[in-house]
C-alpha positions in Angstrom: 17.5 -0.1 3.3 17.6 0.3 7.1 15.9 -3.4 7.4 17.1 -6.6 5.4 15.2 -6.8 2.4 13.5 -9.8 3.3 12.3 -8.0 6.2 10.2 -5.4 3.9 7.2 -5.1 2.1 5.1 -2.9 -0.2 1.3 -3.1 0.2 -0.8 -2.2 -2.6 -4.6 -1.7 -1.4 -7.0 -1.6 -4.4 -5.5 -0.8 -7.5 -8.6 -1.7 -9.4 -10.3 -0.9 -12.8 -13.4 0.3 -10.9 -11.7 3.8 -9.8 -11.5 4.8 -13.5 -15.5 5.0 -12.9 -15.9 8.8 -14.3 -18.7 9.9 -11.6 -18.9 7.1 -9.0 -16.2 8.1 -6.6 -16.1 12.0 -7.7 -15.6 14.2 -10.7 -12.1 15.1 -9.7 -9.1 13.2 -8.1 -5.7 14.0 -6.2 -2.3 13.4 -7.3 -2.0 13.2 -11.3 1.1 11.2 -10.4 -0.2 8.3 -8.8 -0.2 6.0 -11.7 3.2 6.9 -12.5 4.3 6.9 -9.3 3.2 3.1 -8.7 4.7 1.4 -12.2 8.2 2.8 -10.6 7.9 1.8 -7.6 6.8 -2.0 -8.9 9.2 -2.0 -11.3 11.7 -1.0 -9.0 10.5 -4.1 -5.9 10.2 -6.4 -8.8 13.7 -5.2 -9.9 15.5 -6.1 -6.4 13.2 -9.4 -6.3 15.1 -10.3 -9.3 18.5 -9.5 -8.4 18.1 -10.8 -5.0 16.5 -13.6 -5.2 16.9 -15.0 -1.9 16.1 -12.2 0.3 14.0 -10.1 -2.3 11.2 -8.1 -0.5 7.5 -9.4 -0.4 4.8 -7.4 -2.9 1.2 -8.1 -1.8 -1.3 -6.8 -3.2 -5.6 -6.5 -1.8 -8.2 -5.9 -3.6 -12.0 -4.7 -2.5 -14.8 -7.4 -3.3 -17.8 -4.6 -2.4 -21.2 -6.3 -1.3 -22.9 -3.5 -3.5 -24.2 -5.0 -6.7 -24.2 -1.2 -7.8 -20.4 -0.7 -7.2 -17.9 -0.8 -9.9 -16.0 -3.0 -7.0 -18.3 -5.7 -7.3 -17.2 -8.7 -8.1 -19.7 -9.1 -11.5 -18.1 -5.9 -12.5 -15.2 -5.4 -14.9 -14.0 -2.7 -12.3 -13.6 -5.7 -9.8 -9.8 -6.3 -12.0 -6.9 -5.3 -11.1 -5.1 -2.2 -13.2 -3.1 -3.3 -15.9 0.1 -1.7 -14.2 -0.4 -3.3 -11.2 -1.5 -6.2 -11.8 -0.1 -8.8 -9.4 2.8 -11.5 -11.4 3.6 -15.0 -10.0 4.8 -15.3 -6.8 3.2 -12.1 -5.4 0.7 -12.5 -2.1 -3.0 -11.1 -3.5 -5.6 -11.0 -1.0 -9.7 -10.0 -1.1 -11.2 -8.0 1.5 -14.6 -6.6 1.7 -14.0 -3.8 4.3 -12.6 -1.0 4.6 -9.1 -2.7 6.1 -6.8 -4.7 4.8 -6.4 -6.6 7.7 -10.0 -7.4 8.2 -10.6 -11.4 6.5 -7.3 -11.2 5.0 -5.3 -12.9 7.0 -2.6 -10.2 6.2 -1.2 -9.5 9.7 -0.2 -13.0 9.9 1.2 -13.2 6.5 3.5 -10.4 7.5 4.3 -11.8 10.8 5.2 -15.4 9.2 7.5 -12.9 7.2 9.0 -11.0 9.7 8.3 -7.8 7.9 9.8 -4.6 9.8 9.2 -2.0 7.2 5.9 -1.9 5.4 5.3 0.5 2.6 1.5 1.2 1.8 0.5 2.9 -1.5 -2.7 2.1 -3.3 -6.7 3.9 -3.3 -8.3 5.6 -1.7 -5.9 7.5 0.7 -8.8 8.5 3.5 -10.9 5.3 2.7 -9.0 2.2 2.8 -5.4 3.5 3.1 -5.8 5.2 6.0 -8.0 2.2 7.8 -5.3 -0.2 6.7 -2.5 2.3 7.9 -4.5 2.6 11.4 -4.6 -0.7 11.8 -1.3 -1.5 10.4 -0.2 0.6 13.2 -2.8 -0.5 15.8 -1.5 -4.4 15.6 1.7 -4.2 15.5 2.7 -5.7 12.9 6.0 -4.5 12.2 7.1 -5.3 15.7 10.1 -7.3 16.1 13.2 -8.1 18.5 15.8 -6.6 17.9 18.8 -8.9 17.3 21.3 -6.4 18.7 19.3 -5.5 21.8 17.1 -8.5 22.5 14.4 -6.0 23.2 11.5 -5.3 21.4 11.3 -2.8 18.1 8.6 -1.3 16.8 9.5 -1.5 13.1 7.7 0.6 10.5 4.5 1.5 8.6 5.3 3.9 6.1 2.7 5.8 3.8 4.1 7.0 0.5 2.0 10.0 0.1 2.1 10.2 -3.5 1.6 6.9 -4.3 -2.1 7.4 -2.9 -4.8 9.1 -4.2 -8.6 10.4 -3.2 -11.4 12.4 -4.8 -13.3 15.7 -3.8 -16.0 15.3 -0.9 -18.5 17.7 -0.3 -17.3 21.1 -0.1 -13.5 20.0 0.1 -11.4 19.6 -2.7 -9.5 16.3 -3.7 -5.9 17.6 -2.9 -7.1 19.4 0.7 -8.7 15.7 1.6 -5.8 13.7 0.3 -3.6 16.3 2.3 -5.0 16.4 5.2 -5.6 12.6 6.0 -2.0 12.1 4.7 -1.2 15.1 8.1 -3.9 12.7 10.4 -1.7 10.1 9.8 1.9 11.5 10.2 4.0 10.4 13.5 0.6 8.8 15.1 0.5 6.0 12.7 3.0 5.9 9.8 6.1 7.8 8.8 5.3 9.7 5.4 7.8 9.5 2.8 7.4 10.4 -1.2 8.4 7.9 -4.1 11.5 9.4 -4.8 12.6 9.0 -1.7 11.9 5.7 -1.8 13.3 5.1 -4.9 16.6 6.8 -3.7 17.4 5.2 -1.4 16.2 1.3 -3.0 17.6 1.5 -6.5 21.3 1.4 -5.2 20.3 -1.6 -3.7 19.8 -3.2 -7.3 24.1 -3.0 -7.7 24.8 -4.6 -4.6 
């Protein structure tokens, strides 16, 4: 990877029970792949954790605490728990918003400061609710920004969306995959690069030999 692995993370924004809700959220949902998508991309973080030890790359996961006593995010709800497959293991950051951000209550920009994280990859639900806020702001804060040890100047780092490990439902008149889409296009260049799990995985798993 183009940063230390210490230096990276992958940010999982609510990967909760509550989204398997059959009506709540929509009636039809983007990217069949997503759950796939995200068990690889775990296994394959967890994977480098384990065979680096030392400079493995963080895992942090958020998840939405709605206000709503009606949502199936609410915190007396079943749907409140994370998804089996991405359910957080020891030694993995968690963290409980109520807002649309990630970074709002969370503490989360410090966490990744602290870290020195340069390369943050965001996956997780849904892509133009809380993906995108947490991807705006991501951007907006800076939290990738380091100096350079070469240049003693600053660098920007990286917020990178991996566009199909995200997912969103219909609204209104517009189909899933056309919202998904074009939120994934609002973001591109302005805020985050946009990359796909394969191309993440292509370029990690070598890693895992080394």
């Amino acid at each position: 990877m183009s940063s230390p692995l210490s230096h990276t993370a992958l940010l999982l924004v609510d990967i909760q029970r509550g989204f398997d809700h059959p009506t709540h959220w929509g009636t039809k949902r983007s990217n069949p792949s997503f759950e796939a998508n995200i068990i690889s991309l775990l296994q394959a973080f967890r994977q480098i954790s384990h065979v680096h030890p030392t400079s493995s790359p963080s895992i942090i996961h958020v998840y939405h605490k709605s206000a709503n006593v009606l949502s199936p995010l609410h915190l007396s709800s079943s749907g409140f728990d994370f998804q089996p497959y991405a359910t957080p293991l020891e030694g993995e950051s968690v963290r409980t918003k109520s807002v649309n951000s990630a970074f709002i209550g969370t503490c989360l920009d410090d966490l990744l400061r602290d870290r020195g994280i340069r390369r943050l990859f965001v996956v997780g639900l849904t892509t133009d609710h809380c993906v995108s806020t947490s991807v705006r702001m991501a951007a907006n804060l800076r939290v990738t920004e380091h100096v350079d040890e070469k240049t003693g100047k600053e660098a920007p780092g990286q917020v990178i969306l991996i566009t199909d490990a995200t997912a969103t439902w219909e609204r209104g008149e517009f189909d899933a995959e056309t919202v998904h889409q074009v939120h994934v296009a609002s973001l591109k260049d302005e805020f985050c690069e946009v990359v796909t799990t394969r191309q993440v995985l292509e370029e990690i798993l070598p890693t895992l030999s080394g």
